[in-house]
C-alpha positions as CSV (number, residue, x, y, z in Angstrom):
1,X,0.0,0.0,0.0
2,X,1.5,3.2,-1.1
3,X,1.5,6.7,0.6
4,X,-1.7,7.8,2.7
5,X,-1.0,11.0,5.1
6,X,-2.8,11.8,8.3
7,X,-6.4,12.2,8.3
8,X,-9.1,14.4,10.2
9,X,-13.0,12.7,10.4
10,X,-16.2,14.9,11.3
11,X,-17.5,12.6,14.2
12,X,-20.8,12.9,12.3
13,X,-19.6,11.9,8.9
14,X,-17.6,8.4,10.9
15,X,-20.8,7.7,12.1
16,X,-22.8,7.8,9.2
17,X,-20.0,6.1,6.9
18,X,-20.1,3.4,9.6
19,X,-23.5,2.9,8.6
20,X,-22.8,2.5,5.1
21,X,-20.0,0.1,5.9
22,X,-22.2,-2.3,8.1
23,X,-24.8,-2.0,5.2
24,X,-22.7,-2.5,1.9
25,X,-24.0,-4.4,-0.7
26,X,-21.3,-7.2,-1.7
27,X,-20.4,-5.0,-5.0
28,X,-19.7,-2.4,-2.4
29,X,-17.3,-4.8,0.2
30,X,-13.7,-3.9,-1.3
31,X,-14.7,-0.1,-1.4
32,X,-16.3,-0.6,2.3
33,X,-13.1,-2.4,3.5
34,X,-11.1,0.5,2.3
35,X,-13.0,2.8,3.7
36,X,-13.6,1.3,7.2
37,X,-9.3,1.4,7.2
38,X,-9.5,4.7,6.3
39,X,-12.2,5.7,9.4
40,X,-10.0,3.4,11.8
41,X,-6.7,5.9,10.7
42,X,-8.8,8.7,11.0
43,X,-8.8,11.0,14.0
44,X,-12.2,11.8,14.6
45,X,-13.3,14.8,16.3
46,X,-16.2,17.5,16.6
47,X,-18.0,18.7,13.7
48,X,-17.1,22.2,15.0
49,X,-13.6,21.0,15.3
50,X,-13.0,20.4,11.3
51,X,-10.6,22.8,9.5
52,X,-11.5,25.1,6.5
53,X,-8.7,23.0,4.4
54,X,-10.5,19.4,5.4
55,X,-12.8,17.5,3.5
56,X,-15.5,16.3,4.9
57,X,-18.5,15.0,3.4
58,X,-20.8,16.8,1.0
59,X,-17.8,19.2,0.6
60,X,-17.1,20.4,-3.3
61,X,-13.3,19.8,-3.8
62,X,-10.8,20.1,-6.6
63,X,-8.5,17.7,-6.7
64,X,-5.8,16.0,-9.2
65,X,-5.4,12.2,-10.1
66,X,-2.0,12.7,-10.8
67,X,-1.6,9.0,-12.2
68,X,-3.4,10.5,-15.1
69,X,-2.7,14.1,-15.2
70,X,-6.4,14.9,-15.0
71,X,-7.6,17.6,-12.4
72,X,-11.5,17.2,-11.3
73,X,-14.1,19.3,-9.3
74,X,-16.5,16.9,-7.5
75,X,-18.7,17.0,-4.7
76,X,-17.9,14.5,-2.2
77,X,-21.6,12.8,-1.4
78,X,-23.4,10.0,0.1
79,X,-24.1,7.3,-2.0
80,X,-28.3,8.5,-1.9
81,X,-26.9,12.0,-3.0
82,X,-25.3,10.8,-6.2
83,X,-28.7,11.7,-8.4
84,X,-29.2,14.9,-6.4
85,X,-26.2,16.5,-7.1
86,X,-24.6,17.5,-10.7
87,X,-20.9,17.2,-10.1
88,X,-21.7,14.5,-7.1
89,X,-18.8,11.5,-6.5
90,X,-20.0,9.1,-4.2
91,X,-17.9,8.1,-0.9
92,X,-18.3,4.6,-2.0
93,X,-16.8,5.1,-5.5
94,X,-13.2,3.6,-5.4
95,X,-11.8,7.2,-5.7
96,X,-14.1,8.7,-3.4
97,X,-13.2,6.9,-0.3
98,X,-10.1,8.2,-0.9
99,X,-10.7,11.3,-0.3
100,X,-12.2,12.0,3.2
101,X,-10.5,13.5,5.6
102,X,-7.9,14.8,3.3
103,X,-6.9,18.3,3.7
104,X,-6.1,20.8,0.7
105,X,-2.0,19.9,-0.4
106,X,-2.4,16.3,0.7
107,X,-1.6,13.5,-1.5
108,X,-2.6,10.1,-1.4
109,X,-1.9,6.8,-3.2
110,X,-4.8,5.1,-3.5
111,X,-6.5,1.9,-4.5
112,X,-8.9,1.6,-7.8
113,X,-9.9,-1.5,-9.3
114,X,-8.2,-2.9,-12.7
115,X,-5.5,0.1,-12.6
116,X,-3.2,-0.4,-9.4
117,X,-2.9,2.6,-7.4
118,X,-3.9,6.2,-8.3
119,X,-1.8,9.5,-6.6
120,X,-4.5,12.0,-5.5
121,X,-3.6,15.2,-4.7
122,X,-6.0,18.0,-3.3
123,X,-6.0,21.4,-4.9
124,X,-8.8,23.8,-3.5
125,X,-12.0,23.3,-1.6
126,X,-15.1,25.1,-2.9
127,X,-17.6,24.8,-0.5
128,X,-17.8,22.8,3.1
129,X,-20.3,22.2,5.3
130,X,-18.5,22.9,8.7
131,X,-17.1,26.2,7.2
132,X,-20.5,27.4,6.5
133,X,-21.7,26.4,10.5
134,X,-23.8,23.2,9.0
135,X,-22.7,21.1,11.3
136,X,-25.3,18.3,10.9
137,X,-25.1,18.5,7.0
């Protein structure tokens, strides 16, 4: 497993993404089991407590798959979001998962089916929940 840097968790968004773990279908285990490392790395704390340069969930972040040379603006959702929202990737996409927590400079080598590892880097964050006091977002 390649590079992964420290990572900050709204206590909310652990909870919730618990959930989702517990729940996954079986085309959803390998993303899950990624994902439940991820939250067991993770320092968790207050939503209140979550940096401006963080993402969280249901944040709208720019960030680079460097593997590919190929910068993206997404909005980091829920899988039930994914219809809701234009520019919507879901946390239980193989590239989403790898984003939580993440904060803006960070860059992560990460897992995807069929291609190896991707390097992920995050470039700006757009909008976040916490920043704008929606705490329960």
């Amino acid at each position: 497993m390649g590079f992964r840097p420290p990572i900050l968790i709204n206590r909310l968004d652990a909870e919730r993404l618990q959930r989702l773990i517990d729940n996954a279908e079986s085309k959803d285990h390998a993303v899950a089991k990624l994902l439940e490392v991820e939250l067991a790395r993770g320092e968790v704390v207050d939503p209140e407590d979550i940096p401006e340069d963080v993402v969280s969930m249901n944040s709208q972040i720019q960030f680079t798959d460097l593997s590919r040379g190929r910068q993206m603006v997404r909005t980091l959702v829920y899988p039930h979001s994914l219809a809701n929202i234009e520019d919507a990737i879901s946390v239980m996409a193989p590239i989403g998962a790898g984003l939580i927590g993440l904060k803006i400079g960070d860059v992560i080598d990460w897992p995807v089916p069929n291609h190896g590892d991707v390097r992920l880097r995050i470039d700006a964050i757009f909008w976040q929940p916490e920043r704008e006091k929606q705490f329960h977002r």
